[in-house]
TORMARLO-206000 format. One line per field, with one value per atom (N, C-alpha, C): residue number from 1; residue in three letters; atom name; x, y, z. Coordinates in steps of 0.05 Angstrom, whole numbers, plus 5000, padded with zeros to 4 digits. Layout:
seq: c(NUM, ...)
type: c(ALA, ...)
atom: c(CA, ...)
x: c(X, ...)
y: c(Y, ...)
z: c(Z, ...)
//
This chain:
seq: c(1, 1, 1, 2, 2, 2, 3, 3, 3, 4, 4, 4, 5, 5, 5, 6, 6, 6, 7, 7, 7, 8, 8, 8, 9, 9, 9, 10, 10, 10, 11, 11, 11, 12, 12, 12, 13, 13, 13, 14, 14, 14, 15, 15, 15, 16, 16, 16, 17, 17, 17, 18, 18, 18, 19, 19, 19, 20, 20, 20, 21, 21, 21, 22, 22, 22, 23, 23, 23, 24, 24, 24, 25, 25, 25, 26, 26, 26, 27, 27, 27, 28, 28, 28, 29, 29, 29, 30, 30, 30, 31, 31, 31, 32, 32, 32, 33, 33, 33, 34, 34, 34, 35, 35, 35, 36, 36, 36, 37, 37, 37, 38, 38, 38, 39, 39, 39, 40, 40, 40, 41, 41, 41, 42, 42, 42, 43, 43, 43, 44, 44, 44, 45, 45, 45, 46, 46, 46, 47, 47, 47, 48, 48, 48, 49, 49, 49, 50, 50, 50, 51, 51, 51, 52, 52, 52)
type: c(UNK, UNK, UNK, UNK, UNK, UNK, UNK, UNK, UNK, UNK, UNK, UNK, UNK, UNK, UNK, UNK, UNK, UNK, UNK, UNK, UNK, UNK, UNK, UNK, UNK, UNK, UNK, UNK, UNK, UNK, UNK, UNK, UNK, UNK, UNK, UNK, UNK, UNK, UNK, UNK, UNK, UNK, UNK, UNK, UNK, UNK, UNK, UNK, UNK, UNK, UNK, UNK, UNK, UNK, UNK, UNK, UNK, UNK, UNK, UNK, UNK, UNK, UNK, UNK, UNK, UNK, UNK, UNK, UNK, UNK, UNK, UNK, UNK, UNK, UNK, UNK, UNK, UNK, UNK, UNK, UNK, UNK, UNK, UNK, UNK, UNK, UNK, UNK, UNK, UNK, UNK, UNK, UNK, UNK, UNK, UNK, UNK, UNK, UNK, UNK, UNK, UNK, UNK, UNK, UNK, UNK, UNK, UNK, UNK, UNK, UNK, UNK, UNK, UNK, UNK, UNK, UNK, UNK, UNK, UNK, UNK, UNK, UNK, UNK, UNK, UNK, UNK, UNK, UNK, UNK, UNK, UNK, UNK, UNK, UNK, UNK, UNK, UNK, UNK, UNK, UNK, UNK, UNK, UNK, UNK, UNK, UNK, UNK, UNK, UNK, UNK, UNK, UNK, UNK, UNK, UNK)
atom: c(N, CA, C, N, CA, C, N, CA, C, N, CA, C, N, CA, C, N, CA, C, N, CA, C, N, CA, C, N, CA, C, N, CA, C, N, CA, C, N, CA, C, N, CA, C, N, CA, C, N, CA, C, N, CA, C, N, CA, C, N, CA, C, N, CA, C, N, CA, C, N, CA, C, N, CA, C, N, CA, C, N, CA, C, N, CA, C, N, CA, C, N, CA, C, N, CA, C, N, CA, C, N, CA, C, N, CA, C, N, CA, C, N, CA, C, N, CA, C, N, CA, C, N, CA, C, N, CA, C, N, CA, C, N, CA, C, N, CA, C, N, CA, C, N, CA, C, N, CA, C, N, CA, C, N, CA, C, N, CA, C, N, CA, C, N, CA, C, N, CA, C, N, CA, C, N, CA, C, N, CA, C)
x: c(5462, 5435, 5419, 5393, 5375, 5351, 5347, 5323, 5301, 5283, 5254, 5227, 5214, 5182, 5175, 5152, 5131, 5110, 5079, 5063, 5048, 5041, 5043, 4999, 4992, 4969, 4963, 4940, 4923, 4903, 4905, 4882, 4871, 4873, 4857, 4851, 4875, 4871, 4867, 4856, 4855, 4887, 4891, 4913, 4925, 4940, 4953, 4983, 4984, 5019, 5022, 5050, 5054, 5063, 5077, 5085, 5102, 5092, 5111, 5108, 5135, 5135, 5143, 5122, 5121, 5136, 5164, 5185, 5166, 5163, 5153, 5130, 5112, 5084, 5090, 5105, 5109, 5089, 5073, 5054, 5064, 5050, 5058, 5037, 5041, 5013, 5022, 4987, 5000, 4973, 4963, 4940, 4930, 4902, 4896, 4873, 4889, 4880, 4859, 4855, 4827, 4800, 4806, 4784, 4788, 4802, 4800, 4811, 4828, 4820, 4843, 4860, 4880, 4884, 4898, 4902, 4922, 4932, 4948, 4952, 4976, 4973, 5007, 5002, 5022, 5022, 5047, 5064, 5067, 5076, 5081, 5040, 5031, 4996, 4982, 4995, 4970, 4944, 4945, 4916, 4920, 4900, 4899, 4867, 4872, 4848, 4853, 4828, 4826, 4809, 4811, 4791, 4776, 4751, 4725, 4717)
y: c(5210, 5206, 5187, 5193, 5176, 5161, 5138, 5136, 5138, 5135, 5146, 5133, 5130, 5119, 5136, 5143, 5157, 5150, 5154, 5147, 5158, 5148, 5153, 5148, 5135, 5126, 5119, 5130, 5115, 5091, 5070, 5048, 5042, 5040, 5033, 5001, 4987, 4964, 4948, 4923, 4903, 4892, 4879, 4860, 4868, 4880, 4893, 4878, 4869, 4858, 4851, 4845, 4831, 4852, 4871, 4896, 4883, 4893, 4889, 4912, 4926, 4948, 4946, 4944, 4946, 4965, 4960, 4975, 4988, 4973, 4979, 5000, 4997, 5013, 5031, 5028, 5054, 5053, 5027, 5021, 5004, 5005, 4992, 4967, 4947, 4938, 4917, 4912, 4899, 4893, 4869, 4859, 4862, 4867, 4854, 4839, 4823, 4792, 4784, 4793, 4800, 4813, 4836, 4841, 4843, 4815, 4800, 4824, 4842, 4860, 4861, 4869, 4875, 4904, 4924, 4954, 4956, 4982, 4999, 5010, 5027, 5065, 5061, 5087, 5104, 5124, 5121, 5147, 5164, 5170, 5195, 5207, 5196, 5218, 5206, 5193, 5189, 5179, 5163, 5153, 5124, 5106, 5087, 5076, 5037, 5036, 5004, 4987, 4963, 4944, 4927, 4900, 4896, 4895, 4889, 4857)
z: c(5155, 5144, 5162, 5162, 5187, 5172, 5163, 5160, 5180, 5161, 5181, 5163, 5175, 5161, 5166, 5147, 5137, 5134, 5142, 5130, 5106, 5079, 5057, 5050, 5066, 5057, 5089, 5098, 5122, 5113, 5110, 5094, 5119, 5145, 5166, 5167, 5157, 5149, 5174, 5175, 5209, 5199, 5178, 5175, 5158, 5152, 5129, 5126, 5111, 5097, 5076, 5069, 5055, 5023, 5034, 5012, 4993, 4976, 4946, 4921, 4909, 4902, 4871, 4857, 4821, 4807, 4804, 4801, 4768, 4745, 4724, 4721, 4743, 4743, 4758, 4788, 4808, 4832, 4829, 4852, 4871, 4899, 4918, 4929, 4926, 4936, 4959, 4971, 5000, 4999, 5018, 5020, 5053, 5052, 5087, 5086, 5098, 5098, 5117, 5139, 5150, 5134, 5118, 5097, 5071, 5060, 5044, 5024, 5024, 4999, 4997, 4964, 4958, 4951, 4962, 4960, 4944, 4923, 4913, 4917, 4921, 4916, 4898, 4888, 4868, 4888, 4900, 4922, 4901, 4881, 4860, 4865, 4854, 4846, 4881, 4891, 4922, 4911, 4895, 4878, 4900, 4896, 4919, 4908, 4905, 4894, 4915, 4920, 4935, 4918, 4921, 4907, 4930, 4921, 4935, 4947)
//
C-alpha cells in the first residue's frame, strides 16, 4: 500500500496551516494566517465556507 496526497480543495491560500480534523462534524479546518481567515470544508459534500 502507498500513501499519496491528494488535493481535496484548491483555497489559493498565501499562508495556509495549521489543520485540524472535527472527528464529530466531519470538517477539516485550517487557517491562513496572512488573510486573516479561517476555512472549512466537509471532504464527504466538497462544501467549503471561510470567515471574513
Amino acid at each position: 500500500m502507498t500513501d499519496r496526497a491528494e488535493l481535496l480543495y484548491d483555497a489559493r491560500n498565501t499562508l495556509g496551516e495549521g489543520p485540524w480534523w472535527d472527528s464529530d462534524n466531519g470538517w477539516l479546518y485550517w487557517t491562513d494566517i496572512t488573510d486573516k481567515k479561517i476555512h472549512r470544508l466537509a471532504p464527504e459534500s466538497g462544501s467549503t465556507e471561510a470567515s471574513v
